[in-house]
C-alpha positions as CSV (number, residue, x, y, z in Angstrom):
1,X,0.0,0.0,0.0
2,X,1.5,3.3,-0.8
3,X,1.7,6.5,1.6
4,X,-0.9,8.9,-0.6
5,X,-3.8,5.6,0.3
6,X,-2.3,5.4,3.7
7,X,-3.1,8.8,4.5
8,X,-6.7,9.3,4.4
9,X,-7.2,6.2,5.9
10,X,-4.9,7.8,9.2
11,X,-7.1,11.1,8.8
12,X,-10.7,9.2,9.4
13,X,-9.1,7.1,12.1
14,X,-7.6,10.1,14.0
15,X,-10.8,12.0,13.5
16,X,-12.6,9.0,15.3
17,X,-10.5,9.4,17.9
18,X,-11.3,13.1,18.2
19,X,-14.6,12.7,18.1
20,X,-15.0,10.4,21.3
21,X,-15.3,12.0,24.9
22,X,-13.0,11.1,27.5
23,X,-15.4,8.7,28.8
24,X,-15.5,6.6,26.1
25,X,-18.9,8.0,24.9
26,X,-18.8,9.3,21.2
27,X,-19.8,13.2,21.8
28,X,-22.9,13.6,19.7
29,X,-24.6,10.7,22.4
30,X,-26.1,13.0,25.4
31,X,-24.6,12.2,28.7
32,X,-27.2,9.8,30.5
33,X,-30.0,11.6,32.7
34,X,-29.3,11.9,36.4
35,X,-32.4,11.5,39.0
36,X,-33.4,13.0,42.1
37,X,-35.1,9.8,44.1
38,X,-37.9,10.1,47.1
39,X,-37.6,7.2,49.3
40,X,-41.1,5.7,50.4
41,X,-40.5,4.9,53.9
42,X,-41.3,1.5,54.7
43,X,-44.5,1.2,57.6
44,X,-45.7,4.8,55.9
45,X,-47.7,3.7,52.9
46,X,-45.5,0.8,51.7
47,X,-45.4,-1.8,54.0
48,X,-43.5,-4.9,52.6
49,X,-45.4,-7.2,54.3
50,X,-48.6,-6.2,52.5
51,X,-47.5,-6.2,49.0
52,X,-50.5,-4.2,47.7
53,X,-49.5,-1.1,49.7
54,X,-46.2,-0.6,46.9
55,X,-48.9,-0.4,43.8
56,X,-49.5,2.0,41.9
57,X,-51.2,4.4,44.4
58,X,-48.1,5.1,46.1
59,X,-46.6,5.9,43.0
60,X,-49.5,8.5,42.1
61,X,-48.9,10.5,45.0
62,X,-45.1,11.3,43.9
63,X,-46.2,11.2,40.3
64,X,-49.3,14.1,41.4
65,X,-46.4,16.0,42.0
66,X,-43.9,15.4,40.2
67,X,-44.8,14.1,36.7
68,X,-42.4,11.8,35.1
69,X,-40.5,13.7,32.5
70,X,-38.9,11.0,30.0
71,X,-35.5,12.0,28.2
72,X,-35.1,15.4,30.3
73,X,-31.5,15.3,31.9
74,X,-32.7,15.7,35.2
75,X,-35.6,13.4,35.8
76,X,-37.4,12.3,38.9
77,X,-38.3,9.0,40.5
78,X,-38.7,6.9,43.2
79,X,-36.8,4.1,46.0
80,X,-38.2,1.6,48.3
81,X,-35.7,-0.3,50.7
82,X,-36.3,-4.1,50.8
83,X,-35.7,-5.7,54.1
84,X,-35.7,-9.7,52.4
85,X,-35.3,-11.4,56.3
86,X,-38.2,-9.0,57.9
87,X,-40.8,-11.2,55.8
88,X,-41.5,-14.8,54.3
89,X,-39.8,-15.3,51.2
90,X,-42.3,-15.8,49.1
91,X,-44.1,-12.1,50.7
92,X,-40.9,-10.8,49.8
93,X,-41.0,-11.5,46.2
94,X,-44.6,-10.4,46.0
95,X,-43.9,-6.6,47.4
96,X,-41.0,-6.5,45.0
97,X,-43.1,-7.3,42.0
98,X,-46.0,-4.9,43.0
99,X,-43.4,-2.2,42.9
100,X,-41.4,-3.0,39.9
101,X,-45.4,-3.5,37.7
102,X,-46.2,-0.2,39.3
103,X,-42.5,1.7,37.7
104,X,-43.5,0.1,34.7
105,X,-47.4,1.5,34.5
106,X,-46.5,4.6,35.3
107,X,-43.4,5.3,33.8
108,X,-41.7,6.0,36.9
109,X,-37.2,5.3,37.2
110,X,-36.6,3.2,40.6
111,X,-33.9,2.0,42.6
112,X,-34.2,-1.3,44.5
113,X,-32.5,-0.9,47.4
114,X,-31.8,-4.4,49.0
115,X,-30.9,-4.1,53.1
116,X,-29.9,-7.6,54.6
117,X,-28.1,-6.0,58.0
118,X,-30.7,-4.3,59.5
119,X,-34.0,-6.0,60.0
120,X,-33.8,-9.7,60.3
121,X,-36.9,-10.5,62.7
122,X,-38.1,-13.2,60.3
123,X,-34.8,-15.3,60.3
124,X,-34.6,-16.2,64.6
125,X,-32.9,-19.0,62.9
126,X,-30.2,-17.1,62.7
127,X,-30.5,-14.7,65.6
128,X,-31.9,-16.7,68.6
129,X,-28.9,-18.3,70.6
130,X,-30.9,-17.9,74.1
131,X,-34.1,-18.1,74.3
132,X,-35.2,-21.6,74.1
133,X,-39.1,-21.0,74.2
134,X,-39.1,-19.1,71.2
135,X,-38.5,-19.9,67.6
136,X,-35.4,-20.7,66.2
137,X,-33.4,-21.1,69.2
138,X,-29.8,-22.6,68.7
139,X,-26.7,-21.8,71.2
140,X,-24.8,-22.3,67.8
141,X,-26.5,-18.8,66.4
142,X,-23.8,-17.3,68.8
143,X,-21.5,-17.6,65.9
144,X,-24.0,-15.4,63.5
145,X,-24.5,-12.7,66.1
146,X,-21.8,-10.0,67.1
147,X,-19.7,-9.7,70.2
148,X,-18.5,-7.7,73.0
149,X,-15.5,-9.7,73.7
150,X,-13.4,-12.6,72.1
151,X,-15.6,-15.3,73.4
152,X,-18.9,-16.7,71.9
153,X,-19.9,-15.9,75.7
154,X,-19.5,-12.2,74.7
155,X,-22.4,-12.7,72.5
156,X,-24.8,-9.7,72.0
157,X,-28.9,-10.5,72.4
158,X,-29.8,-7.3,72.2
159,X,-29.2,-3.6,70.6
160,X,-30.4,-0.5,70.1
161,X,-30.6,2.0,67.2
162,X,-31.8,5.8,66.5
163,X,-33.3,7.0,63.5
164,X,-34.9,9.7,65.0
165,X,-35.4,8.6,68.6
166,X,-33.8,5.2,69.6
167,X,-35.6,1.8,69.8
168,X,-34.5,-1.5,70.9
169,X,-33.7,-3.7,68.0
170,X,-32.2,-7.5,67.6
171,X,-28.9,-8.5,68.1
172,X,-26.7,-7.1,64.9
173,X,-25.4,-9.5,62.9
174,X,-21.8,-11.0,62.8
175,X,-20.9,-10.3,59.4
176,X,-18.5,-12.8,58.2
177,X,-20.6,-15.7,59.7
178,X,-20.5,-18.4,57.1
179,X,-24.3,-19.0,57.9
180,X,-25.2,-15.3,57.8
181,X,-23.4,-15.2,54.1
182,X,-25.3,-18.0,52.3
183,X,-28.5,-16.6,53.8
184,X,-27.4,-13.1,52.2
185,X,-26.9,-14.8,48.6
186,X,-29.5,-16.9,49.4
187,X,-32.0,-13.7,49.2
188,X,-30.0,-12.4,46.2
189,X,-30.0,-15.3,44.4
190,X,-34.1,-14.7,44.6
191,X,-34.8,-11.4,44.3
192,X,-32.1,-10.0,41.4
193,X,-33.3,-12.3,39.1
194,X,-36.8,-10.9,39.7
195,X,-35.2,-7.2,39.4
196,X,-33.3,-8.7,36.0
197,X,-35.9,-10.0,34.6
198,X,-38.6,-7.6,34.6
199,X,-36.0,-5.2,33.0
200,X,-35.0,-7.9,30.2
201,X,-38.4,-7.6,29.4
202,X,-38.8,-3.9,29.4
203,X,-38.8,-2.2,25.6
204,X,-35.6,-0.2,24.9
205,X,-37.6,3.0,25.4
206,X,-38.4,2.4,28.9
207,X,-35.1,0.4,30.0
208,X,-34.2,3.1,31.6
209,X,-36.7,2.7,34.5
210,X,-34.1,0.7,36.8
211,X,-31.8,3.5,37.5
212,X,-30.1,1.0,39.8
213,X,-30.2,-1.6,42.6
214,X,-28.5,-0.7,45.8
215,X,-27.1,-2.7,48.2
216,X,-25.8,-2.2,51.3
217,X,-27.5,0.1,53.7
218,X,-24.5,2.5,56.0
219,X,-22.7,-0.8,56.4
220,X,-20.8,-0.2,59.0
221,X,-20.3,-2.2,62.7
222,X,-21.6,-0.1,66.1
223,X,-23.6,2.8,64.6
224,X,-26.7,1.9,62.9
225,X,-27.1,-1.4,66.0
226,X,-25.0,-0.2,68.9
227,X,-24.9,-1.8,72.8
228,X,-24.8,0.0,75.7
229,X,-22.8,-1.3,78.3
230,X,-23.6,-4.6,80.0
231,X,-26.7,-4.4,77.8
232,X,-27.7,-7.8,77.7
233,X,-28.9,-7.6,81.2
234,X,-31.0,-4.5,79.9
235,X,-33.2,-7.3,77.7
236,X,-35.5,-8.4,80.7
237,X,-36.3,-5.0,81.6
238,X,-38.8,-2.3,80.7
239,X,-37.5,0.0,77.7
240,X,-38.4,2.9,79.2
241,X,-35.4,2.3,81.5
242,X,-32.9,1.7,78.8
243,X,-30.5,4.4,79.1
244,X,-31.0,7.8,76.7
245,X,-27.4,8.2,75.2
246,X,-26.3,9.3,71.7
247,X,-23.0,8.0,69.9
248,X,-20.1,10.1,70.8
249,X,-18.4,9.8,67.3
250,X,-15.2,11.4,67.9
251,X,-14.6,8.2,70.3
252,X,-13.3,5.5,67.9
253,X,-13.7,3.1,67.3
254,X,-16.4,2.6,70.7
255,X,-18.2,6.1,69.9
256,X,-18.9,5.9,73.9
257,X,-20.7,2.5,73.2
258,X,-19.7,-1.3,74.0
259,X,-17.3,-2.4,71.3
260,X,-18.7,-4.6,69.3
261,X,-16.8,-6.5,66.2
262,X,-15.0,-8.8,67.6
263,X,-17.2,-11.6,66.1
264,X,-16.5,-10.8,62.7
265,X,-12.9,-9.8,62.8
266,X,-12.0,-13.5,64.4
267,X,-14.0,-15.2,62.2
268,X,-12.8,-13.4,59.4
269,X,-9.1,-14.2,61.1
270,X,-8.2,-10.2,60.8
271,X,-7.6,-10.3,64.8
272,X,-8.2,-12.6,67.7
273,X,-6.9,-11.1,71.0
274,X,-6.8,-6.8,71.8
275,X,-8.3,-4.1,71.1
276,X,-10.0,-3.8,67.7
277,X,-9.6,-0.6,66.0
278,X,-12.0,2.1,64.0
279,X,-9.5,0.4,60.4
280,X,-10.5,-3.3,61.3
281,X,-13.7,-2.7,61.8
282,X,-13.9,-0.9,58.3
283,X,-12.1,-3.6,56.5
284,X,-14.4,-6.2,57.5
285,X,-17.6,-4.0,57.1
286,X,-15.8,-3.7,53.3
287,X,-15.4,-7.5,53.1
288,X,-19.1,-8.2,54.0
289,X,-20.5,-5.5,51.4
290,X,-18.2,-6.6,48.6
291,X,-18.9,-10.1,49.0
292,X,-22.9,-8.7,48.5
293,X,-21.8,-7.0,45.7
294,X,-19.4,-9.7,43.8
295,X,-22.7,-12.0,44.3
296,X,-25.0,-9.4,42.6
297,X,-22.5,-9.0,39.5
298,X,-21.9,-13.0,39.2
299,X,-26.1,-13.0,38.8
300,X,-25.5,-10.4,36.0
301,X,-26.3,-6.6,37.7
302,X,-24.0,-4.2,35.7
303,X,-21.9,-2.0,37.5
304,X,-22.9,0.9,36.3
305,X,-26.6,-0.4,37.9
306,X,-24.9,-1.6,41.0
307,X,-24.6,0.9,43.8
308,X,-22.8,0.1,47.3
309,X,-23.8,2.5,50.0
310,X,-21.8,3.6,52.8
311,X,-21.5,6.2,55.3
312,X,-19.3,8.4,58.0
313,X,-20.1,10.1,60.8
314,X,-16.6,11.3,62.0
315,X,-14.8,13.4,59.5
316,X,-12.8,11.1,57.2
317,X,-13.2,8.2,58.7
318,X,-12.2,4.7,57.5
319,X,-15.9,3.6,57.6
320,X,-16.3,5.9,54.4
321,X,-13.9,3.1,52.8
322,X,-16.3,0.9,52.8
323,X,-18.9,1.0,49.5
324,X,-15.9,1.1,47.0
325,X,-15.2,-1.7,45.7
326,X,-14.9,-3.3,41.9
327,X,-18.2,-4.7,41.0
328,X,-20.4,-1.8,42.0
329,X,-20.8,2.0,41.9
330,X,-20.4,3.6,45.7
331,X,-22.7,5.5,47.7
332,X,-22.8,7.4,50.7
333,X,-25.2,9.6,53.1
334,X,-25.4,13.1,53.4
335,X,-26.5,15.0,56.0
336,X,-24.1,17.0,57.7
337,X,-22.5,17.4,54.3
338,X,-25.9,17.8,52.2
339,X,-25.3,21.1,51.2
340,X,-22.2,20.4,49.3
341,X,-20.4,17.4,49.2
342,X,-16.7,18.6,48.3
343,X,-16.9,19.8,51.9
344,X,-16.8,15.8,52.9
345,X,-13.5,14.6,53.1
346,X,-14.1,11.1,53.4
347,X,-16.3,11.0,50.3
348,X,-13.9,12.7,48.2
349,X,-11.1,10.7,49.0
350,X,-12.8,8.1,47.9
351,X,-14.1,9.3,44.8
352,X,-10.4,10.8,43.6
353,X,-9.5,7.0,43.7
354,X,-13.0,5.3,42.6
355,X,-12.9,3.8,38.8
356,X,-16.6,3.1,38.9
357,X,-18.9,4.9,35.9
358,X,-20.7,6.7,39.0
359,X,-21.4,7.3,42.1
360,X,-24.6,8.3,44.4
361,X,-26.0,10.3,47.6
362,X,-27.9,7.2,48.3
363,X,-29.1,8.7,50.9
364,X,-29.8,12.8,51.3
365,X,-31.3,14.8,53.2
366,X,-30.7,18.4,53.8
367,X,-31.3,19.3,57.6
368,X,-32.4,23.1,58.9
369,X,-34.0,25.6,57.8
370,X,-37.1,24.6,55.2
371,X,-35.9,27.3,52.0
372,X,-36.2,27.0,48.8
373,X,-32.6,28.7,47.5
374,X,-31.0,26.6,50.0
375,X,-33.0,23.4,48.8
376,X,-31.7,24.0,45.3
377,X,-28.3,25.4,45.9
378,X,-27.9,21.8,47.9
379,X,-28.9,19.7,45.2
380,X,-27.2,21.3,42.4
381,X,-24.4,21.6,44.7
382,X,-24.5,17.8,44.9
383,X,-25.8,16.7,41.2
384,X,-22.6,19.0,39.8
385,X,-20.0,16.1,41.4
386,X,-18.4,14.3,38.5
387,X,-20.3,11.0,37.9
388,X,-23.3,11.5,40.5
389,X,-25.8,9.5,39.4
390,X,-28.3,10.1,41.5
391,X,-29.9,11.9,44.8
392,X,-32.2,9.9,46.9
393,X,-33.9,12.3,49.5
394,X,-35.3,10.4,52.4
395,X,-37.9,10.3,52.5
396,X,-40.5,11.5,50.3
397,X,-43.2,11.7,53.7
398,X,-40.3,14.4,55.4
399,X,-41.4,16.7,52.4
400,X,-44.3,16.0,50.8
401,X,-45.8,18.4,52.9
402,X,-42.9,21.5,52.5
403,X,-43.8,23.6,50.0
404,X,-40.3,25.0,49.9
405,X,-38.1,22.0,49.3
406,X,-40.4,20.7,46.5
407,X,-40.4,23.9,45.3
408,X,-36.6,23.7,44.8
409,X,-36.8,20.5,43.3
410,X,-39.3,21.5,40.7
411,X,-37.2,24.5,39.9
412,X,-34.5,22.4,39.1
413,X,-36.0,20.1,37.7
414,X,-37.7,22.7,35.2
415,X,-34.1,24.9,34.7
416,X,-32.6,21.3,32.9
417,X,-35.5,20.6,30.9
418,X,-34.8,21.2,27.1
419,X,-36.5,24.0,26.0
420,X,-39.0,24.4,23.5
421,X,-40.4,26.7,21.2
422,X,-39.0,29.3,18.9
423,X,-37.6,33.0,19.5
């Protein structure tokens, strides 16, 4: 082949090259939507257990709102958190259907969030190592359940958590019991291929509807379950005398708490005698979500569908380590850093290493005063990060009924729609 035919033939294949976007998209495709979510919260209108509750009516009192706005940029849609050892299986599957028939009615994007650390009343099978009379009961389930100590005697039958004023709650799980696992991929294995196939089956116009399906839920070990000291003798008492204390977070890796951990860093062989510290705890938090995650991709979720969600309550902290990983996209809570993001160190430490397509504020909500430019400064503060795919405010019942904040996202939602018409 001479040089003159050689030539033209390097000009197209240099201008293909210019024409492609540094990620990898050719630059006449648009840059995919991204979606501000409202989580329903579960017990306020959906209720998992009664699978006609996540229908279609729930979705028409977002929708009444906020209309679904198919190939805007900046669309909205909604999230439901699916707790798979709360209810029978098979009542499981049910709500999750309901909700994914009612995305596809109405047109609505979704994430499936998928949380298998935080409610497991449904699996004492697991859980009950003490109480012979009720169901379940095995001494074994010792090994499934956390610790305070080094010893299976150190075993935890009891914890607490506050969402918004604290409750008592089971014992959290250990989470590199061998048991624990299979039950985890036991519920994936059941309710991704019910997530994969409805969206197989979707036409190419709506595939879009299954923004993602998160997993993970602030994985982390002594925050979201905690135990107050000598807090197993606190089960045989009245609640109302459980002691009224909030997590000191600058005390790591305790936060003013029983340590609890131990569990799943001897099982998982990272320590068996000492103290544990706020890094160990991280790392096997990390192992536990990624080993969620490797299962999802393995049953075919994409990564770019597959979101890991994490969190951090002291600045920086290694619990922020622990949604990254390589089969899914990571995610994180904001609160204290709702309003923008770049001020959260942890997050973007993360994120200047992360090689995922995207990333999410999984869970967001902004906390003070109710104003509509501070609404939308927040949001676009946090939509403007490089790759954020989407912002899930929890939950859609904390502002359906302020004017101001859906105000804010209307008027953001309105400045990214195309416009129309002619001058």
């Amino acid at each position: 082949m001479s040089l003159k035919s050689v030539v033209p033939i390097l000009a197209v294949l240099l201008l293909g090259l210019l024409t492609v976007s540094h990620a990898g998209q050719p630059a006449d495709v648009p840059q995919p939507s991204q979606y501000v979510l409202f989580n329903r919260a579960p017990g306020q209108g959906m209720h998992q257990g009664r699978p006609e509750t996540l229908g279609r009516r729930q979705f028409a009192e977002v929708l009444a709102v906020f209309p679904n706005r198919p190939g805007t940029p900046l669309q909205t849609g909604l999230s439901f958190v699916f707790s798979p050892f709360r209810t029978p299986p098979e009542t499981t599957v049910k709500a999750l259907r309901v909700f994914l028939e009612a995305a596809e009615q109405t047109e609505t994007p979704i994430v499936v969030q998928i949380d298998l650390e935080h409610w497991w009343e449904a699996r004492p099978d697991l859980w009950n190592w003490w109480d012979p009379k009720q169901p379940g009961y095995d001494p074994a389930n010792r090994e499934n359940v956390e610790w305070t100590g080094w010893s299976p005697d150190d075993a935890v039958k009891i914890a607490w958590r506050n969402w918004g004023r604290q409750i008592r709650v089971l014992p959290p799980p250990n989470f590199a019991s061998p048991r624990y696992l299979a039950a985890c991929r036991e519920e994936l294995r059941r309710l991704l291929p019910v997530v994969l196939g409805w969206h197989e089956k979707l036409p190419e116009e709506k595939k879009h509807l299954l923004v993602g399906v998160k997993l993970g839920h602030e994985t982390s070990i002594g925050v979201n379950a905690f135990h107050f000291p000598n807090g197993n003798a606190l089960l045989e008492k009245p609640a109302d005398e459980d002691p009224k204390a909030r997590l000191d977070h600058n005390d790591l890796p305790s936060r003013g708490m029983a340590l609890t951990g131990y569990a799943a860093l001897k099982t998982s062989s990272i320590r068996t005698d000492g103290k544990p510290t706020a890094a160990e705890l991280a790392n096997v938090a990390h192992r536990y979500l990624e080993t969620l995650c490797a299962e999802a991709a393995k049953l075919g979720v994409p990564r770019e569908r597959l979101f890991a969600h994490g969190a951090g309550w002291k600045q920086g902290e290694p619990f922020y380590d622990v949604p990254v990983n390589p089969f899914a996209c990571p995610g994180w809570s904001f609160y204290q850093h709702a309003a923008d993001p770049r001020k959260d160190l942890g997050v973007q430490r993360n994120l200047a290493t992360s090689d995922a397509p995207y990333w999410a504020a999984a869970e967001w909500l902004l906390l003070g005063p109710h104003e509509t430019g501070r609404w939308r400064e927040a949001l676009t503060n946090t939509l403007a990060g490089p790759r954020c795919r989407y912002v899930c405010v929890f939950n859609w019942e904390s502002i359906r009924d302020r004017p101001q904040d859906l105000d804010a996202i209307r008027e953001l939602t309105d400045s990214r729609a195309p416009q129309t018409g002619t001058r």
